[in-house]
Backbone bond lengths (Angstrom), bond angles and torsions (degrees), N, CA, C in turn:
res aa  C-N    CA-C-N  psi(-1)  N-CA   C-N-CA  omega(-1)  CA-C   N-CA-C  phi
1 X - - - 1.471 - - 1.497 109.92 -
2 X 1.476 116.53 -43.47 1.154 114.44 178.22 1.356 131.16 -66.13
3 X 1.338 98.30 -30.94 1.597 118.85 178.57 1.516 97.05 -74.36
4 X 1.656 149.87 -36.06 1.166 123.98 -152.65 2.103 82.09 -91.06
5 X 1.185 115.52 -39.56 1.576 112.22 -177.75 1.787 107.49 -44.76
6 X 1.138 114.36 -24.02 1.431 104.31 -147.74 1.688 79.65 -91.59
7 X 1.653 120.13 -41.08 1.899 119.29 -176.27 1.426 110.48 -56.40
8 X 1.631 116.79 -40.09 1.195 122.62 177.08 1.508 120.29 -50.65
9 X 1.540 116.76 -52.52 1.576 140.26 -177.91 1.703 96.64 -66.68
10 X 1.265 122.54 -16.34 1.523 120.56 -162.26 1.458 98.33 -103.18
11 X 1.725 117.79 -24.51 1.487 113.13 -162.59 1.791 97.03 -98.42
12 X 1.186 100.59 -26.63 2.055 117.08 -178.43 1.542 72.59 -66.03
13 X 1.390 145.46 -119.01 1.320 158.47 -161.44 1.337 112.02 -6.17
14 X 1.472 122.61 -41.92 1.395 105.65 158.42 1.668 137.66 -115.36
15 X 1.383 91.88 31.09 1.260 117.15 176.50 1.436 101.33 -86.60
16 X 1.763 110.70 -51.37 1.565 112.57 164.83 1.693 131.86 -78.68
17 X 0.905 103.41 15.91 1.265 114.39 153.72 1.525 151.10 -101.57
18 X 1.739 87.33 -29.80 1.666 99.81 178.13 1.482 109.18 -65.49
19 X 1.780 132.38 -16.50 1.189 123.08 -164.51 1.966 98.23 -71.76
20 X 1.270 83.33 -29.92 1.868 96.88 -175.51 1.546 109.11 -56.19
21 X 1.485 95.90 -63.85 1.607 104.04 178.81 1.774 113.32 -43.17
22 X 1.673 107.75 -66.54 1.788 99.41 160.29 1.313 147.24 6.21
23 X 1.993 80.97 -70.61 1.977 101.34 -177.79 0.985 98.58 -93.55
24 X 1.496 142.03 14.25 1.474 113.38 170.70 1.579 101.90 -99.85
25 X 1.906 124.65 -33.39 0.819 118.87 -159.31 1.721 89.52 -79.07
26 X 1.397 119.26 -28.20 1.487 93.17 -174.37 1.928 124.18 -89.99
27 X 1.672 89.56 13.15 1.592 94.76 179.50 1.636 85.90 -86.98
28 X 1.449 134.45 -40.31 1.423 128.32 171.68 1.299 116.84 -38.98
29 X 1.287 117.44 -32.76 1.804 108.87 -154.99 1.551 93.58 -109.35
30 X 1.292 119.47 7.38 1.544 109.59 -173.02 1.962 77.45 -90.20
31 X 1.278 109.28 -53.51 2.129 121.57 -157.95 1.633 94.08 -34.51
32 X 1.590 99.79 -59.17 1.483 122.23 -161.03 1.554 82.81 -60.66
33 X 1.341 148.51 -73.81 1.993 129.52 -143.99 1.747 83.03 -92.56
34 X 1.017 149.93 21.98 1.410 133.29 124.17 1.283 131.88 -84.47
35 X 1.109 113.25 -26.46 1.894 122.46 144.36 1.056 121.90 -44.03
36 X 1.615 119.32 -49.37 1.664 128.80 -155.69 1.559 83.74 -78.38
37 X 1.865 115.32 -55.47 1.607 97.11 -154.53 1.857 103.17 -68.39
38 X 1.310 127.72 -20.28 1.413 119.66 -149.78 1.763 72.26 -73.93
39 X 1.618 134.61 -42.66 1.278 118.54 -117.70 2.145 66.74 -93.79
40 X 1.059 142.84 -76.47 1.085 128.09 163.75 1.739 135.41 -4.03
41 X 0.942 94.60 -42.69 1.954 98.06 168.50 1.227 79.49 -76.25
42 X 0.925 149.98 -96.58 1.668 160.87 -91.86 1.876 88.13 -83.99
43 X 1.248 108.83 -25.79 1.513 108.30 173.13 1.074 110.72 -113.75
44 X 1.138 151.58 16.13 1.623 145.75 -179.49 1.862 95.31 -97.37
45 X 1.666 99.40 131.15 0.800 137.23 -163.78 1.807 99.64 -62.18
46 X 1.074 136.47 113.44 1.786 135.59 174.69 1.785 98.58 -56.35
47 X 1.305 102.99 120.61 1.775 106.44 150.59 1.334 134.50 -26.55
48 X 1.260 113.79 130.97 1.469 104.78 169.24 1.369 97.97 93.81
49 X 1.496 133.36 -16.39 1.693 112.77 -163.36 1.426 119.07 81.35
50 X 1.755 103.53 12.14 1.594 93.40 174.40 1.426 117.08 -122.15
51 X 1.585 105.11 146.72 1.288 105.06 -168.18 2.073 122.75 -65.62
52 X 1.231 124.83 147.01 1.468 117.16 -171.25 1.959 96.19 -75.38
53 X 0.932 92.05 130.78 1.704 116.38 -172.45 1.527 132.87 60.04
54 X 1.509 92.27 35.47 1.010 110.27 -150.03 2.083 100.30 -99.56
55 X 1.330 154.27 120.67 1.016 129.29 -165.29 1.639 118.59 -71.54
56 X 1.418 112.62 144.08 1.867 86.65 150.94 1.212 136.37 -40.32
57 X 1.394 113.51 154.24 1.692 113.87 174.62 1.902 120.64 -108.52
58 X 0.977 115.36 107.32 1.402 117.45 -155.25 1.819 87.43 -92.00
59 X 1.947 76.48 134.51 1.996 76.01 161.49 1.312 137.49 -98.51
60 X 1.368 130.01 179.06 1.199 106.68 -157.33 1.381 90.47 -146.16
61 X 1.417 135.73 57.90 1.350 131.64 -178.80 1.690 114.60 -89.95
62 X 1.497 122.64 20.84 1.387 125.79 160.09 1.563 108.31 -117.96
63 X 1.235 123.43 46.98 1.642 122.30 168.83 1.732 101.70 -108.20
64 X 1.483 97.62 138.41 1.244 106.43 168.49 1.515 125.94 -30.61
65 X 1.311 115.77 133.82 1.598 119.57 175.85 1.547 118.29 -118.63
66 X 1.268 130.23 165.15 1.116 130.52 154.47 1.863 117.45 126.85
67 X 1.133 135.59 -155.99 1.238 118.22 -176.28 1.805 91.35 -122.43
68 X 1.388 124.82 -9.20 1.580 112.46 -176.39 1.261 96.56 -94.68
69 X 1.493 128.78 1.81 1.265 121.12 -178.46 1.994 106.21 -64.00
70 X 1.278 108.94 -8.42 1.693 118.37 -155.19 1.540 99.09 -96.73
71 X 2.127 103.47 -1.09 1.516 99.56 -179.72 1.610 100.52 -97.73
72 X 1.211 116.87 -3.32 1.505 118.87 -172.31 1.920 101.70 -81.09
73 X 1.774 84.70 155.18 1.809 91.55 -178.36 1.452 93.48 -64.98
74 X 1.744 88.33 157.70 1.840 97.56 175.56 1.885 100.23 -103.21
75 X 1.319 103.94 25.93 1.943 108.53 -179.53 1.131 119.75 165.31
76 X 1.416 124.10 101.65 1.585 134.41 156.50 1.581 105.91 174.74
77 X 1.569 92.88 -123.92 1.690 104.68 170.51 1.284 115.10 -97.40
78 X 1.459 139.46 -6.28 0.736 133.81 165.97 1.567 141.79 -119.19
79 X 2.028 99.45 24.73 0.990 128.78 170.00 1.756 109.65 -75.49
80 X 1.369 120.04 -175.93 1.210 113.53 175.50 1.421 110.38 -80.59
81 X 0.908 126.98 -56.26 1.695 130.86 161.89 1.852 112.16 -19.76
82 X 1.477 117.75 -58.87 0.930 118.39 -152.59 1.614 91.65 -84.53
83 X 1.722 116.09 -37.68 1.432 95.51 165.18 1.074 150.79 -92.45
84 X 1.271 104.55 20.14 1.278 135.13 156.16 1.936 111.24 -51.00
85 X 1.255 126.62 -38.19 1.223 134.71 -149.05 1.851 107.82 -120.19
86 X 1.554 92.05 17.71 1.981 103.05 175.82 1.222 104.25 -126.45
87 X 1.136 98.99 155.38 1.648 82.68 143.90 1.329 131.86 -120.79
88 X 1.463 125.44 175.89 1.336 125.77 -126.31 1.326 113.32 -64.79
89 X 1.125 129.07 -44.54 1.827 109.26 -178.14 1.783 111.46 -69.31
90 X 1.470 98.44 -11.70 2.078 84.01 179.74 1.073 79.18 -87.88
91 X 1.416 145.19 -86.22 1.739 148.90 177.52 1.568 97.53 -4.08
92 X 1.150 136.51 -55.73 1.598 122.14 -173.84 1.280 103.70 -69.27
93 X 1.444 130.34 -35.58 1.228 140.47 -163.79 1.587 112.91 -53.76
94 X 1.583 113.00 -58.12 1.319 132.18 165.48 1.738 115.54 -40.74
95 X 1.637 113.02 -29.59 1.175 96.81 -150.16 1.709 93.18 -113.91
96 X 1.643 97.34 121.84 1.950 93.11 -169.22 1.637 107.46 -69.35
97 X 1.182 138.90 13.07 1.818 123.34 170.17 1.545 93.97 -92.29
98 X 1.622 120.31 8.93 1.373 104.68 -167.12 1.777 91.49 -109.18
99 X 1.192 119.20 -16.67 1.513 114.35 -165.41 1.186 128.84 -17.83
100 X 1.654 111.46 -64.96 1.057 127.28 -158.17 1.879 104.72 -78.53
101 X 1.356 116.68 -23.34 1.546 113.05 178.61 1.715 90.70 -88.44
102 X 1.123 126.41 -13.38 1.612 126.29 179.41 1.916 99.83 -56.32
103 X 1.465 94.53 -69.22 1.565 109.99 166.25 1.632 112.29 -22.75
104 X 1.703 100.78 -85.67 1.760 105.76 -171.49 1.298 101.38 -45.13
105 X 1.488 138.60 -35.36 1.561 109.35 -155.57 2.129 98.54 -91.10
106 X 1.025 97.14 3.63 1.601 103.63 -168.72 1.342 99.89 -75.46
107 X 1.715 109.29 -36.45 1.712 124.89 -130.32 1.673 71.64 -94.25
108 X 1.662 124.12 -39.99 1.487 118.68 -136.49 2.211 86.15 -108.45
109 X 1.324 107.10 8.47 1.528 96.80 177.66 1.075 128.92 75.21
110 X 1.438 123.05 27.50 1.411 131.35 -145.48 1.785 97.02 -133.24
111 X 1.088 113.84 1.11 1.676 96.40 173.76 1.831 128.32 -72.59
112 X 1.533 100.78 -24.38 1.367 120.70 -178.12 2.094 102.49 -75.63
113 X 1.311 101.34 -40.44 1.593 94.72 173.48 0.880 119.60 -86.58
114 X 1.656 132.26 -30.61 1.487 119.03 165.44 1.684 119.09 -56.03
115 X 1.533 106.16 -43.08 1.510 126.37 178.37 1.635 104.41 -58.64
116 X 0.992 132.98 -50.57 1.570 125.47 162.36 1.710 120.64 -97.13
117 X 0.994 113.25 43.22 1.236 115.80 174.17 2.087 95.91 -113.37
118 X 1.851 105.15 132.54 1.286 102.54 160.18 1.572 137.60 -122.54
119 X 1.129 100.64 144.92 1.697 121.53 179.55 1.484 80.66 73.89
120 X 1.499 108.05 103.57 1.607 100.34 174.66 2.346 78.80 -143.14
121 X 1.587 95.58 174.78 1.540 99.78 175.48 1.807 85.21 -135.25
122 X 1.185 114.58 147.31 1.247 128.57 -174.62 1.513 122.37 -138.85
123 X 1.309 97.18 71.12 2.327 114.90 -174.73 1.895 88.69 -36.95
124 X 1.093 110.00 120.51 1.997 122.03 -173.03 1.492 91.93 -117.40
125 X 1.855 121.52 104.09 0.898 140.07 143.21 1.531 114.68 -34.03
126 X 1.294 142.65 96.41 1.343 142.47 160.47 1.355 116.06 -41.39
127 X 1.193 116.43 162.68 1.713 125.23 -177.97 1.521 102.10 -63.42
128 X 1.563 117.75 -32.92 1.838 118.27 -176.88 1.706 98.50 -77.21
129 X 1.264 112.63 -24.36 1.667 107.28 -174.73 2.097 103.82 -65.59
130 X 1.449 83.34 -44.37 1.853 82.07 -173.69 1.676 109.56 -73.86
131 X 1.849 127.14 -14.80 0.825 134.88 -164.45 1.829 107.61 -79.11
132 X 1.316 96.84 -14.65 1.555 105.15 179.64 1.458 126.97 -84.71
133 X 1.665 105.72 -18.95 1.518 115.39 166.39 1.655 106.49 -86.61
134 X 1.652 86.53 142.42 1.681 94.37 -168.09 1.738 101.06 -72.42
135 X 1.313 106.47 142.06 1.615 113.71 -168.46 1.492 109.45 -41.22
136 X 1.265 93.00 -44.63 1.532 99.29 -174.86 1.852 128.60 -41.29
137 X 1.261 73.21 -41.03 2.058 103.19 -169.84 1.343 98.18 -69.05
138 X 1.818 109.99 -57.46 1.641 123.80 178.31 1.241 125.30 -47.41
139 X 1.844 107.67 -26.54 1.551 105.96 -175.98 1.428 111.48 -91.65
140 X 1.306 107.00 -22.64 1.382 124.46 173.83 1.633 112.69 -66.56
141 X 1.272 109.03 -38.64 1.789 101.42 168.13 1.023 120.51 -81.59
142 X 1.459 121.16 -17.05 1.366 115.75 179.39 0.990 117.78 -94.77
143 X 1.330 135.24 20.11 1.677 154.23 -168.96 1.940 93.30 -129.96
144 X 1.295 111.11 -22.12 1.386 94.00 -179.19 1.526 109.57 -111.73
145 X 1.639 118.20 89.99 1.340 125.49 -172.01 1.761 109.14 -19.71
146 X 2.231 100.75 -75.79 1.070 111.35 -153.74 1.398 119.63 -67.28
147 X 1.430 112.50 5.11 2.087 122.11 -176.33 1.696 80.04 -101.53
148 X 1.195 117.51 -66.85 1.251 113.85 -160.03 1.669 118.04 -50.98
149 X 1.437 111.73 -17.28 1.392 104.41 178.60 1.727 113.98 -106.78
150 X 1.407 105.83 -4.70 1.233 119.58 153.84 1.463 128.12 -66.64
151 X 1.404 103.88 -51.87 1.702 108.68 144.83 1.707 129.97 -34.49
152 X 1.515 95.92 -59.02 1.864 104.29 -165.14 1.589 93.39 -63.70
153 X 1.664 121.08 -46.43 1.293 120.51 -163.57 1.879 114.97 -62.38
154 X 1.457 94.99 -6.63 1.536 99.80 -169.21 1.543 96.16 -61.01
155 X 1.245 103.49 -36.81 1.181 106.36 -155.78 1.276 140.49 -80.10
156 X 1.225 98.39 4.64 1.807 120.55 -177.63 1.503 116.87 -121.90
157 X 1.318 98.09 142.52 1.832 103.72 -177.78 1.578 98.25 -121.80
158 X 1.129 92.81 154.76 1.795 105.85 -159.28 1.731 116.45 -98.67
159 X 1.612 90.41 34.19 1.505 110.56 -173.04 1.286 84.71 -153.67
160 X 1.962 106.98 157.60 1.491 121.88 150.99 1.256 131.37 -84.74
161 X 1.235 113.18 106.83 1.588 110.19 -151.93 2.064 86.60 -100.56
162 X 1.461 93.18 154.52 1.551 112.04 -163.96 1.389 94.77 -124.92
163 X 2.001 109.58 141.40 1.606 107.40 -152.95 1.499 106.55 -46.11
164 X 1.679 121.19 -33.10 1.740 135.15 -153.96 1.435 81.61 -76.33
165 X 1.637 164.75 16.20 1.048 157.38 139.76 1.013 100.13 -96.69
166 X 1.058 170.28 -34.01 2.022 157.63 171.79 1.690 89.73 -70.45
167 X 1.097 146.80 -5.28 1.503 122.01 176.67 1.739 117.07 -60.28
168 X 1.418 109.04 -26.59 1.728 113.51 -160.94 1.255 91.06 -161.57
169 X 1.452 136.84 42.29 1.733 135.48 -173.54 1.387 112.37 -95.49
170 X 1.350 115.34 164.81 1.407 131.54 -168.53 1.578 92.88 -151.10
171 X 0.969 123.00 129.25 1.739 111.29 158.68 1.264 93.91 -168.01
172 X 1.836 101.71 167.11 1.272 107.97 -165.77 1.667 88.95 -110.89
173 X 1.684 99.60 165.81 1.397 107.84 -166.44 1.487 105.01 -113.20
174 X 1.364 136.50 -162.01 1.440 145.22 175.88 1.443 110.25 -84.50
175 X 1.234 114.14 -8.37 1.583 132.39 -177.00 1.462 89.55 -90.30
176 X 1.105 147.12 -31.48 1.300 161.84 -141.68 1.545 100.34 28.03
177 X 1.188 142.22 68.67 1.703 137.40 101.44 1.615 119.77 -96.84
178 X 1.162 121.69 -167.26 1.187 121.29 -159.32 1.509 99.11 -129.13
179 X 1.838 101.92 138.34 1.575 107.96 166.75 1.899 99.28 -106.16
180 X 1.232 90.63 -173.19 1.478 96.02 -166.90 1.820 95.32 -135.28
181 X 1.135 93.39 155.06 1.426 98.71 171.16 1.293 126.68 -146.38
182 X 1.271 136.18 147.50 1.711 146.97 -161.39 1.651 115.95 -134.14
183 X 1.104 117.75 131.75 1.785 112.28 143.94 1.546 97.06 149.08
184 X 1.174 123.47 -162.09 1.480 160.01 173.33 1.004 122.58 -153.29
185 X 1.880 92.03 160.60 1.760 99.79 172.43 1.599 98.29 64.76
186 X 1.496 120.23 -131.81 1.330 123.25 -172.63 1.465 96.72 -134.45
187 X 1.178 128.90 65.46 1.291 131.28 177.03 1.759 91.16 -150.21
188 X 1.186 112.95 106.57 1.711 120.36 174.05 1.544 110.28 -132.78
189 X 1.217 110.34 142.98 1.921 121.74 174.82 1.523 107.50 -107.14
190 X 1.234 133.56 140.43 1.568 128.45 151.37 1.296 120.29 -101.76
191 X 1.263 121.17 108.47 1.655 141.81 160.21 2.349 79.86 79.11
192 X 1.444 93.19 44.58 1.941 90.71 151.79 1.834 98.75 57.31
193 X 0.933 108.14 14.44 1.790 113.07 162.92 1.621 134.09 -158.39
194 X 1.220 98.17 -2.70 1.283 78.03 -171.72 1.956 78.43 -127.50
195 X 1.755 111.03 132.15 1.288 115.07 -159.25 2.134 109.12 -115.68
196 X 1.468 91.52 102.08 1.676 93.24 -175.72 2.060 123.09 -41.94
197 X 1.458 99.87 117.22 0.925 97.41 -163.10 1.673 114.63 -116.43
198 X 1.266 103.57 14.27 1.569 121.52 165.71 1.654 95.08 -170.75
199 X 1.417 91.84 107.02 1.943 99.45 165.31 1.207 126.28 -96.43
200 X 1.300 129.49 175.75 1.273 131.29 -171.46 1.555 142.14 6.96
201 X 1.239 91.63 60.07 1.437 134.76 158.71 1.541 120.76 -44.91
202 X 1.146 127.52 87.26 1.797 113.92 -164.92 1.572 106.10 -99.36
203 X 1.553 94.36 131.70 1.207 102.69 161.33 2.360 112.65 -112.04
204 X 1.527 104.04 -175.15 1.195 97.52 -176.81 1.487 109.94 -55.34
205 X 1.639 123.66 -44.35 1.563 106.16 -159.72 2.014 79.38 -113.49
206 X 0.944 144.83 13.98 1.528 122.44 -165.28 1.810 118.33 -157.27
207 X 0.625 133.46 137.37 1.555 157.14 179.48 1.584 93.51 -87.65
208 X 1.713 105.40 115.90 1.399 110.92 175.96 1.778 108.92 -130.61
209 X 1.324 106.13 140.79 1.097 128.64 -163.53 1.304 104.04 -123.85
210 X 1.594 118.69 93.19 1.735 122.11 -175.39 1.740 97.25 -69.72
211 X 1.237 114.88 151.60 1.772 129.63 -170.94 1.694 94.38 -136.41
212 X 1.440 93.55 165.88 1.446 86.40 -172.21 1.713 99.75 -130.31
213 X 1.436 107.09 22.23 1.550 115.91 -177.02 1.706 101.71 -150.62
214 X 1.168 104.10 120.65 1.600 113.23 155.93 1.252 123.13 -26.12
215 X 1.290 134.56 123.37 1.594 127.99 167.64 1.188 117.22 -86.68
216 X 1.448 136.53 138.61 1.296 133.65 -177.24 1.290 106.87 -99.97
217 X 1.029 155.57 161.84 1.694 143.94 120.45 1.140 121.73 -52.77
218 X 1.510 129.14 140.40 1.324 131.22 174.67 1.477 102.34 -56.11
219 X 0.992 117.72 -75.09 1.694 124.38 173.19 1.200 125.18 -41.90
């Protein structure tokens, strides 16, 4: 008798227990598939190919190019930033590879029309471009207003032209004839001699393109 009381008390005992055993193994298996999914997000690949916290990448295909760009200040007014915020004859003014065309446009009266002139592009003879005419010739144009501003005017087109327009260009200038222009990538010529050697250069009203040769007019 005693012995069947004691199987009875033994089978009640784990009758009340297995509900325990149950919820523990299924409070286990919930931890474990909240593990699996966190550890799964935590590896699932972001859309699009982009990394998670990762920033956008902005492009930047209107920054100055070229190797004379390395003669420009790296900070003030006559950095790219700062000439960014003139316009173009004070903006050339700031920047010393521009000096000497700073001079001709002073000599020929032309800072007030470049300075209010808009959406204009302005091919910028470097100080080595004017260094190639023999002094003699140079002092002589710069003593003769009405050649000399026939000259400066060659040099501007009455639009902002963007490098993907100098690949195969024709346009007419403020001189009213026409230069021509060639190249890719960051390698450009004007009228087949004179070879851009810092492009797109921004000022407030104009897109400047330093040259490393004087332009003449045919005429």
């Amino acid at each position: 008798m005693n012995m069947r009381i004691r199987r009875v008390a033994v089978a009640l005992a784990t009758a009340a227990a297995l509900p325990v055993v149950l919820t523990a193994c299924s409070d286990g298996g919930k931890d474990d598939g909240a593990s699996n999914s966190a550890k799964a997000s935590a590896s699932a690949p972001v859309p699009d190919g982009k990394s998670a916290g990762s920033p956008a990448m902005a492009g930047s295909s209107d920054q100055p190019f070229g190797p004379g760009c390395a003669s420009v200040p790296k900070d003030g007014a006559g950095a790219f930033d700062g000439m960014a915020k003139d316009p173009v004859a004070t903006a050339a003014s700031n920047n010393p590879a521009l000096s000497t065309l700073v001079t001709a446009v002073r000599k020929a009266g032309l800072v007030d029309t470049l300075n209010n002139a808009e959406n204009i592009t302005v091919f910028a003879p470097a100080n080595e471009a004017f260094a190639k005419i023999p002094k003699a010739t140079l002092d002589k144009v710069l003593a003769d207003k009405a050649r000399l501003t026939k000259i400066l005017t060659y040099h501007v087109v009455g639009q902002k032209l963007t490098p993907k327009q100098l690949e195969n260009g024709s346009f007419e200038t403020l001189e009213k004839s026409r230069l021509i222009t060639s190249g890719s990538g960051e390698s450009y010529t004007v009228n087949d001699s004179a070879r851009v050697v810092c492009g797109e250069v921004r000022t407030a009203n104009a897109n400047v393109y330093i040259i490393d040769t004087v332009l003449m007019p045919k005429n």
